[in-house]
N, C-alpha and C positions, 0 to 999 in steps of 0.2 A: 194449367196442364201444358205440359211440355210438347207440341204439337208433333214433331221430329223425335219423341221417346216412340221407339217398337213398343206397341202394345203387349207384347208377348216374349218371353223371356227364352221359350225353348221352340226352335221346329226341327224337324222329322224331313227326311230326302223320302222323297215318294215317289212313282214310276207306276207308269198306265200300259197298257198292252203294248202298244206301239213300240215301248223301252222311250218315253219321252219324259222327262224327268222335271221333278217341282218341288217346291217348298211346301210344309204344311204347317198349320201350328200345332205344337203337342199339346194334346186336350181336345182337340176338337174332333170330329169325328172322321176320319179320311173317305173320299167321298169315291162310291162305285164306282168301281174299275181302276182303283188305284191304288196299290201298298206300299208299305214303308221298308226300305230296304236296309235298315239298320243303324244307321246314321243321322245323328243329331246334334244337336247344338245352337250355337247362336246363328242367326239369319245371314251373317257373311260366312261362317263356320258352311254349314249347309251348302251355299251358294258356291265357296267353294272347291267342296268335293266333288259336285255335278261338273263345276270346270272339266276335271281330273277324270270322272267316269262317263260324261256323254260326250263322245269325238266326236262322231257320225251325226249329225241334229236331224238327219233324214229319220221319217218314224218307216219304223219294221217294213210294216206291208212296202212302201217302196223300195228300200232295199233289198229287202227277196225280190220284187219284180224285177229291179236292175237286173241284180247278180243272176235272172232264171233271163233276163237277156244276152249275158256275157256268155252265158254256157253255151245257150240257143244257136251265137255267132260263132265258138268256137266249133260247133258239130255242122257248121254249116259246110 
C-alpha cells in the first residue's frame, strides 16, 4: 500500500460557529457543530478554496469583540 495515497477520494469544506474552516471526508459523518458549505473535491481542491474564503483566521467571537472595541474607541 501506498503509504502517501489520500485514503479518501472526495472531501467536503466544513465550517464551525466561529466561521473556522476544515477539510472533512465525504462519507463520513461531520462532526457537531460543524457543516459543509458546499464545496468538494479533492483534498488540495478543498484546501484551496478555504485559501480564497477564510481571510480573517481570527474565529468570530474575537472579531466581534475587536470590532465592539473599535466602536467602543470611536464613541469615546
Amino acid at each position: 500500500m501506498d503509504q502517501n495515497k489520500d485514503p479518501f477520494e472526495e472531501y467536503a469544506v466544513v465550517i464551525n460557529g466561529e466561521e473556522q474552516y476544515s477539510v472533512w471526508p465525504v462519507g463520513r459523518t461531520v462532526p457537531a457543530g460543524w457543516h459543509e458549505v458546499g464545496v468538494r473535491g479533492t483534498r488540495t481542491h478543498c484546501l484551496d478554496r478555504i485559501d480564497e474564503l477564510w481571510t480573517d483566521m481570527r474565529p468570530r467571537s474575537l472579531r466581534e469583540a475587536m470590532d465592539g472595541d473599535v466602536v467602543e474607541e470611536a464613541h469615546a
